[in-house]
N, C-alpha and C positions, 0 to 999 in steps of 0.2 A: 452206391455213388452214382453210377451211371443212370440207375430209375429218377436219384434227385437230380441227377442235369435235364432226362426229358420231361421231367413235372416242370422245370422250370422251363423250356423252352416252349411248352404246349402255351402255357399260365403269356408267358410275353407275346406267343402267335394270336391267340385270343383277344390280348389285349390289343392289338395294333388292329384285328379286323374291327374290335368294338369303336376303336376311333375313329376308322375310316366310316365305320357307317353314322355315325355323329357328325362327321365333316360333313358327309354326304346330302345326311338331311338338310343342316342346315344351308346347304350350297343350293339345294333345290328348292327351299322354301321360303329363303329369303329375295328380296325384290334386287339384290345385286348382283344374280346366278347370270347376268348375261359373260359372250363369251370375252365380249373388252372390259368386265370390269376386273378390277381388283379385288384378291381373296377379302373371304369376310372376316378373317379375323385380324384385322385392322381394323381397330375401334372408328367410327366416324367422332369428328370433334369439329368443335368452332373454329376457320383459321380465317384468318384477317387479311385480304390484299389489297391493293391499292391499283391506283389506274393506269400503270404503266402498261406502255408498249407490250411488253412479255405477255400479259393477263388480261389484256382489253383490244382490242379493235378499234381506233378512231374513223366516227365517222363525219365526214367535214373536216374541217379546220379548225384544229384545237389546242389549244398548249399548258402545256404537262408542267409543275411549279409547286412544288413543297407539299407532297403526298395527293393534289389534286388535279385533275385535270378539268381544265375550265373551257370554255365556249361558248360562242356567243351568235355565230353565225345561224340564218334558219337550218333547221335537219342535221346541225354538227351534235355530237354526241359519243354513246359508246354502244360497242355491242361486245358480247360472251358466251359460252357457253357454261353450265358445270351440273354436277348431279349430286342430290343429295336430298336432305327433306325440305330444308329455305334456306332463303338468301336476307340478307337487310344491307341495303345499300343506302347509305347516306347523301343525300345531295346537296350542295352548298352553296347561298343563294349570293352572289357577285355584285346585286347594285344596291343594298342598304343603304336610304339613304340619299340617292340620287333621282328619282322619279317618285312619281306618286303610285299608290298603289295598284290602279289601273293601269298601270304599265310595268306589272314585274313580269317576272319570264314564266311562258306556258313551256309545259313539256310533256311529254305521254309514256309510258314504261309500255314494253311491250313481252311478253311471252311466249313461246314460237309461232310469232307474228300476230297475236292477238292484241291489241290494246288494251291494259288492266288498269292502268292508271292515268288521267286524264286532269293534269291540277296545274293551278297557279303554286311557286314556291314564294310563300311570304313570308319564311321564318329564315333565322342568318344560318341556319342548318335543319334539315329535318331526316330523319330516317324511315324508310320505309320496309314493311316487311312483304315477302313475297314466298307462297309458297312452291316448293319446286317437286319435277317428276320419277321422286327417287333416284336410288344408287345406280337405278342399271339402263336407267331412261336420261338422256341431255337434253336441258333444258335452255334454251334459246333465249337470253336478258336483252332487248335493247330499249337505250334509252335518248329520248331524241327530244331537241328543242323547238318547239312546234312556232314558237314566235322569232321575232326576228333581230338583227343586234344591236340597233342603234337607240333600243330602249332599256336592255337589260343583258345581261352573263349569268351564268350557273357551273356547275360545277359536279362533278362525281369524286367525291371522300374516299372511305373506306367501304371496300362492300368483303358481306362476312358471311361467310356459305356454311352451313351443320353439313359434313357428307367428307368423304373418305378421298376424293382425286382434289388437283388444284384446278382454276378456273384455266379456261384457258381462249385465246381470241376467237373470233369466226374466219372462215378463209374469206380469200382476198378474192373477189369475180374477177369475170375476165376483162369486162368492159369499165371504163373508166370516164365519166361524165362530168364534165364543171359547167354548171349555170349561173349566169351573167345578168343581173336584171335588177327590177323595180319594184313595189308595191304587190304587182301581178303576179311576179316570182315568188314574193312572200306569203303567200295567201293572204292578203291582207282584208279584213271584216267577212272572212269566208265563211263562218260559223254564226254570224249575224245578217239574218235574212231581212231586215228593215234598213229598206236603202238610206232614210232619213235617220238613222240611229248614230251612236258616237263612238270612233275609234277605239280600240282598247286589245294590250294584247292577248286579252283574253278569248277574242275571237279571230284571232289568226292563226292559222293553221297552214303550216306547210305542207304536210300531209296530204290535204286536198287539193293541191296547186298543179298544175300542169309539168312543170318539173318534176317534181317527186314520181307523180303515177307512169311518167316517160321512165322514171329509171327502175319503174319497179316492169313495166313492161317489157324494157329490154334486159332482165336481170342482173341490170349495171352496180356498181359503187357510185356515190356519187357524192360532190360538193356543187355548196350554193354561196355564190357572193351574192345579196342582196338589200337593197334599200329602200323606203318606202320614200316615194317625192325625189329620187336621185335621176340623173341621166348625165351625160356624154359628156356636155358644153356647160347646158344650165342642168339643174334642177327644179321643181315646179315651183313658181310664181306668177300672184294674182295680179300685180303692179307692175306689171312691162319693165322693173329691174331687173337686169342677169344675178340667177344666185347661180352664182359659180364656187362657192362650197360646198355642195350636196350633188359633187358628182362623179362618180365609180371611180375612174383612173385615179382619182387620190388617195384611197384606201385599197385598192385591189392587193395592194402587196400585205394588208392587215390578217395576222391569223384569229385574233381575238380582240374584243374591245373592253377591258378590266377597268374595275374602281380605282379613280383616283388619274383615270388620264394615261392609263397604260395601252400600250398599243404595243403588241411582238410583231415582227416579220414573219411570216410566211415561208417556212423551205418548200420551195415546189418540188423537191425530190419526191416528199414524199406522198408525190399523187400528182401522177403522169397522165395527165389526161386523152384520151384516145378521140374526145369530142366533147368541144366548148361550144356551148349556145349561149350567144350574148342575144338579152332581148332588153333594149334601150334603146331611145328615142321618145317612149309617147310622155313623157316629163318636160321634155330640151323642146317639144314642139307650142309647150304654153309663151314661151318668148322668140324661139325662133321661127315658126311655123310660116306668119306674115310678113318676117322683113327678109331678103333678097342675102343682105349681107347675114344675118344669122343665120341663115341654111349653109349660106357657104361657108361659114366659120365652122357649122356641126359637120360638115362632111369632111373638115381639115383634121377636126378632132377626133373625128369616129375613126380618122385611116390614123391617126398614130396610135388610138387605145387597139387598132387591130395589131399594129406592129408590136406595144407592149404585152398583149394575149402571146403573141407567136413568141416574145424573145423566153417566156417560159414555160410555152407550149409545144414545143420544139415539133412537135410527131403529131397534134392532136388536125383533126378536120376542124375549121372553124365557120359554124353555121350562123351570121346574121339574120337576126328574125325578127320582127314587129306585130302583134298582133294589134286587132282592131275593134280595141277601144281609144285607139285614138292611133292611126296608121299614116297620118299626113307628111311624116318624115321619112317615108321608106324610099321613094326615090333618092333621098339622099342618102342612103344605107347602102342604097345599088350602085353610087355613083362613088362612093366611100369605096366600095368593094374592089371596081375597076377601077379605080386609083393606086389603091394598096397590090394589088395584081399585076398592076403595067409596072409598077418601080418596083417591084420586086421578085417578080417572074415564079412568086408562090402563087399556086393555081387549088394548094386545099385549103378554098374558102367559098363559099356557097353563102344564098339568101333565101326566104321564104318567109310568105307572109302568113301568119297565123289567126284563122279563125276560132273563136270564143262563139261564135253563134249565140248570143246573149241573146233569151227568151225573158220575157216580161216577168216569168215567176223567177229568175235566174241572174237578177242582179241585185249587188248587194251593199254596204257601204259606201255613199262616194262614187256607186257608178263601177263598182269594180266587178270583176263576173266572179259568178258563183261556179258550186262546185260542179254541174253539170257541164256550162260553160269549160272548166278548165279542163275534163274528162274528154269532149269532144277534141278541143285541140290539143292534148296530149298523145291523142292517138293519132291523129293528124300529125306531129312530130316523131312519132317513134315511126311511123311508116316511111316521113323522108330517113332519119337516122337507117332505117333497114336500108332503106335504099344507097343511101352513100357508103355506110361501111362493108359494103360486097366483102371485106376481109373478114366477117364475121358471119358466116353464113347462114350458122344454125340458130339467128335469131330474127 
């Protein structure tokens, strides 16, 4: 009896070394042997998320609405992380329907910070497949609207990962940027280098805009309010009429612009800006520039949209800027500035004028700077931003 208990014990010690060296192998020779991933014998499978807060990162100003979250603003979108073999993420195109086809929404996918996909969405859904860096490598998703909102929304569906963890958001930087502006903010005809050529958003690109490259040089977060033709008082006009419907302070508080005439509010909780660069004026200066009374009307208006910035900016620096493609309203930016200063004895707000250095091969649609242009004064702004935020040193 007792030979049949150690045949039996020998027969079970055998067996348990034979499975550890089967774990073993397969631990070592599969692509998800790193030391955060998850054992491998958890089957990888198809699981389906959606773009909630939990499993996505917003970036911009976005809003979240029956499994989708939509966005409309330039550079608002989403980003992620997840590991596995691909992803297919749906996107959902917002303005069917309402514009003509040269104006649906660009957007760009991006891969740990590569650009892979670079398209107009024309269809009322499309799906895209993407492949990703296996089990034991994370793979960086983000997906950003390169054009701007007053022509078109989009949307992120469902996105569905093959691989064994769930997705999960990117962290939150330290610095926290909102840009304020015009045409020039949106990159608008940056991608069309025939200054005589015709709008379309398919040639505007956020990405290449002076904003974007500022926050990718200070390793900020960022949101962009921006409008093409908007400013302060007026917005641009060729007939000495005031259009005073195309100008920021009326939709500032807009998180999204959706089909059908929808407009959400905005919770500024959730994006506490540390530094707001408002760049408006060179719109407000095609009707205000030459009369006496329209300057002084924009400099009334510039000092309460600075008080609207602070009542939900609470903490941020607020940096008036004008660059010079058309700079004729800055004294009244300056005079706006010390007005809003003297009644209110807030002292973090600052001015500077922005050069574009627009070179002949370097302007583009309409007179707008190109992307060399915006590269030059982006770094011309991330150098004041180093400068004012001393509270950030190590940037």
């Amino acid at each position: 009896m007792k030979k049949i208990l150690r045949t039996v014990r020998i027969c079970i010690l055998w067996f348990l070394l034979l499975f550890l060296c089967i774990a073993f192998y397969v631990y070592v020779t599969d692509d998800s042997s790193s030391a955060t991933s998850i054992p491998t014998f958890i089957s990888p499978k198809l699981t389906v998320y959606t773009a909630e807060a939990e499993n996505v990162k917003a970036l911009g100003r976005t809003h979240y609405e029956e499994g989708v979250r939509y966005f409309s603003h330039s550079g608002s979108g989403v980003e992620f992380t997840c590991k596995g073999e691909y992803a297919m993420i749906t996107l959902v195109d917002d303005s069917e329907g309402r514009y003509l086809s040269n104006h649906k929404a660009r957007f760009g996918i991006y891969k740990n910070g590569t650009l892979i996909i670079d398209s107009i969405l024309t269809e009322a859904e499309k799906t895209y497949h993407i492949t990703l860096d296996g089990y034991g490598s994370e793979t960086v998703i983000k997906i950003i609207k390169l054009s701007e909102a007053q022509y078109s929304a989009m949307g992120v569906g469902d996105i569905a990962v093959y691989g064994r963890e769930r997705i999960k958001p990117t962290e939150e930087k330290d610095i926290k940027i909102e840009f304020i502006g015009d045409s020039i903010t949106c990159g608008y005809g940056i991608d069309e280098m025939n200054e005589k050529g015709y709008f379309s958003t398919a040639t505007e690109n956020f990405t290449k805009s002076y904003a974007y490259i500022t926050a990718e040089n200070l390793g900020a977060d960022y949101s962009a309010v921006c409008f093409s033709g908007f400013g302060v008082y007026s917005g641009y006009t060729l007939n000495g009429v005031i259009n005073s419907k195309d100008t920021v302070p009326n939709y500032y508080g807009v998180s999204a612009f959706l089909y059908g005439g929808r407009e959400y509010l905005w919770d500024f909780n959730e994006f506490q800006s540390d530094m707001v660069v408002i760049n408006l004026g060179t719109n407000d200066a095609s009707y205000c520039a030459k009369s006496l009374s329209g300057r002084q009307e924009f400099t009334r208006r510039y000092t309460e949209f600075i008080k609207q910035v602070r009542q939900f900016n609470p903490y941020a620096h607020i940096l008036c800027v004008l660059g010079d493609m058309n700079n004729s309203m800055y004294s009244c930016i300056e005079q706006a500035v010390s007005n809003y200063m003297g009644g209110t004895f807030d002292n973090n707000v600052s001015t500077m004028t922005l050069s574009f250095k627009m070179g002949e091969n370097d302007i583009v649609i309409d007179g707008h700077p190109g992307y060399l242009s915006n590269l030059s004064a982006a770094n011309e702004l991330t150098a004041k931003i180093r400068e004012l935020t001393a509270v950030y040193p190590s940037y």
